[in-house]
N, C-alpha and C positions, 0 to 999 in steps of 0.2 A: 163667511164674509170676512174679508182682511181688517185686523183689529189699526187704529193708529191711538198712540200713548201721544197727547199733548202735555208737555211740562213745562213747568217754569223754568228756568233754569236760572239757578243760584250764581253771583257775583263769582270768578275764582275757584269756579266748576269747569274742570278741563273734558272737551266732550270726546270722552272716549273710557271703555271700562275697565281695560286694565291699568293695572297700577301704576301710581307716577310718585317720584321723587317729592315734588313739590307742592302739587296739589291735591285736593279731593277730584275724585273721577266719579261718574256716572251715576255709578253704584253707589254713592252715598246719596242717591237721592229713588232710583227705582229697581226694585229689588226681584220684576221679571226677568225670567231667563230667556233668550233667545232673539232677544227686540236689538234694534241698532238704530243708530241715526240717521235720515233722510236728510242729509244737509249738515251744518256746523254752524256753530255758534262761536265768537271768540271766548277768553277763559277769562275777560275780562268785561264783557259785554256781561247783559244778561235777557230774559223775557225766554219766549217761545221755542221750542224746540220739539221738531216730532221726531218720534221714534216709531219705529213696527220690525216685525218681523217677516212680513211679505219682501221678497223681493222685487217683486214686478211693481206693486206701491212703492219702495222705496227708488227705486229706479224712475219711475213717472216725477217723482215730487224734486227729487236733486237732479235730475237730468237738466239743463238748462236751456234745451230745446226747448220745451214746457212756459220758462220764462213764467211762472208762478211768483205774484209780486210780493214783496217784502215789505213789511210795512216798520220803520221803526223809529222810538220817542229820542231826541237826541238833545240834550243838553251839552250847550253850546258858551264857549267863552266870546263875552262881548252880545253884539245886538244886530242880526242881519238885518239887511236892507234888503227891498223889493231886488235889487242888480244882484243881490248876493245869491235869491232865492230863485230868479231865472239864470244863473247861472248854472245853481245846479241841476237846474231842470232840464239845458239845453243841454251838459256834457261836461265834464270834466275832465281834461288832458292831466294825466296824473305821470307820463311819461313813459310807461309802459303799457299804457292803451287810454283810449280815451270811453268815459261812462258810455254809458249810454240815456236815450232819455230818460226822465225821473219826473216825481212828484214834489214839491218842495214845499213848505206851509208853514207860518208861525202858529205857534198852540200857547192856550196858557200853562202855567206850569202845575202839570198832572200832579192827582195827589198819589203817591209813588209808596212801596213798603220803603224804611231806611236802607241805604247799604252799607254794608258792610265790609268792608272800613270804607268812613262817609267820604264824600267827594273830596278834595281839596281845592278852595276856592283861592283865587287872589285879590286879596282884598281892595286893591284898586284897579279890577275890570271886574266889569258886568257879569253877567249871565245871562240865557234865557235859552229855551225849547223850541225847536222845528218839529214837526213831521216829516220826514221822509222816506219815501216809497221808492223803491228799487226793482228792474225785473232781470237782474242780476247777482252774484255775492258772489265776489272775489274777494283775498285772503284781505282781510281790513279796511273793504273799499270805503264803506260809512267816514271815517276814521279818515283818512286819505283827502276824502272826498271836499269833508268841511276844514281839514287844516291846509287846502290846498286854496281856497276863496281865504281864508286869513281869518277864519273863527274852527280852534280846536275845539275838539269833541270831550267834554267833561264824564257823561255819562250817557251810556248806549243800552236799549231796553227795545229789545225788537218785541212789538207787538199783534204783528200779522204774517201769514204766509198764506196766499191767496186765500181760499174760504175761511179759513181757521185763524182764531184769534185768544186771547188770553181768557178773556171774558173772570176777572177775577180771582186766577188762579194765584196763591200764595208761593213764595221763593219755595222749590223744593217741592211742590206739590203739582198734582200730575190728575189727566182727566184721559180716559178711554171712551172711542169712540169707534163702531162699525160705520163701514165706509166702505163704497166701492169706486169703481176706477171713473164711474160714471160722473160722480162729485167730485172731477178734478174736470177743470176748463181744456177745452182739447186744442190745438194748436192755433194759435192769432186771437184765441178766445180771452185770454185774463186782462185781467180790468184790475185796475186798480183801485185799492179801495182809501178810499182819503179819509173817511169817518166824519166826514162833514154832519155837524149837529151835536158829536161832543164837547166842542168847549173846552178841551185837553180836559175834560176829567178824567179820572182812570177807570179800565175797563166800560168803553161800552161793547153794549149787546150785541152779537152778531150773529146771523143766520149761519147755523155749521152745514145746513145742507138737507132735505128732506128726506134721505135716506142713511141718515147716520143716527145713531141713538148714542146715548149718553151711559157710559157705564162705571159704577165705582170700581176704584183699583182696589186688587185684592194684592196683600202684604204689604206693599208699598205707602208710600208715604197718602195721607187722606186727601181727595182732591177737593176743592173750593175754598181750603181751610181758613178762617178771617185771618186777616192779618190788620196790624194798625195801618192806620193811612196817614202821612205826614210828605209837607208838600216840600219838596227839594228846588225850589226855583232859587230861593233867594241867598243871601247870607248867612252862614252859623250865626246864632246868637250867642 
């Protein structure tokens, strides 16, 4: 059965294993051989990330036919409005194509690990948290998307990719999961999942799928590991 590696992925974690000038890669965070990414994450975003070593998996999950929806926490400069949040629901012409539909939601603000190096705020604008769901990823669309409606993107924490969600995992730590192709929605089937009923807290619960089982990683970093929880909505004190 085709293994899939759910990980966090760390603030400034460039997704890719071999070496880079600048950043830490991959391999400082999962120390299997043979596994690759289904998808990307930016090196400045962070949250969820699968990996495997199946190709045919990995192929189903990043192929965009699939349309597997993206789920992610986005701290926002300033305070959207309902026109802000159907905006980005109905499309956004970003000039080199325009979205496609979306999910848009205000949340409270999650209680989040710290990052590293913390956000920078300005002191005379707001803040505050969307959800937004995507059955898209293009190279910075998130990002694009909300400095495009006139509220920039402070901090990007993808937390869902169709079935699969963080469900708790610490920056840098990583969950194994058997899976088969069956627990992926087959063509017109993905839904999006809004998380209606958390409340922006962080991590809730999520069904990974009745035929997937939960596996510790062996050498790599521990998965579920606690971390602190400290809530990022507001101003440095």
């Amino acid at each position: 059965m085709p293994q899939l590696i759910l990980l966090n992925k760390p603030y400034g974690v460039i997704c890719q294993f071999s070496d880079h000038p600048l950043h830490p890669t991959l391999k400082s965070c999962v120390s299997q051989p043979g596994v690759y990414p289904a998808g990307r994450l930016d090196t400045d975003s962070e949250g969820l990330l699968l990996l495997t070593g199946d190709g045919e998996l990995q192929h189903r999950i990043s192929d965009p036919r699939w349309k597997l929806p993206k789920t992610y926490w986005v701290q926002v400069e300033g305070e959207p409005t309902d026109a802000v949040l159907a905006a980005l629901e109905a499309g956004v012409d970003l000039g080199d194509f325009v979205t496609k539909p979306a999910k848009a939601r205000r949340i409270a603000p999650p209680e989040l690990w710290p990052r590293n190096p913390p956000v920078r705020f300005r002191k005379t604008v707001s803040d505050s948290w969307i959800e937004l769901t995507i059955s898209e990823g293009k190279n910075r669309q998130v990002r694009r998307m909300t400095a495009k409606v006139g509220y920039p993107t402070l901090r990007l924490v993808r937390v869902a990719i169709g079935p699969w969600r963080l469900d708790g995992l610490a920056p840098g730590g990583m969950r194994e999961l058997d899976v088969t192709l069956a627990d992926l929605p087959g063509f017109g089937q993905a839904r999006y999942h809004s998380g209606a009923g958390h409340k922006g807290a962080w991590a809730p619960k999520g069904k990974v799928g009745a035929s997937s089982q939960q596996r510790s990683g062996s050498g790599g970093p521990k998965r579920g590991a606690a971390f602190p929880q400290k809530k990022q909505g507001g101003k440095p004190g």
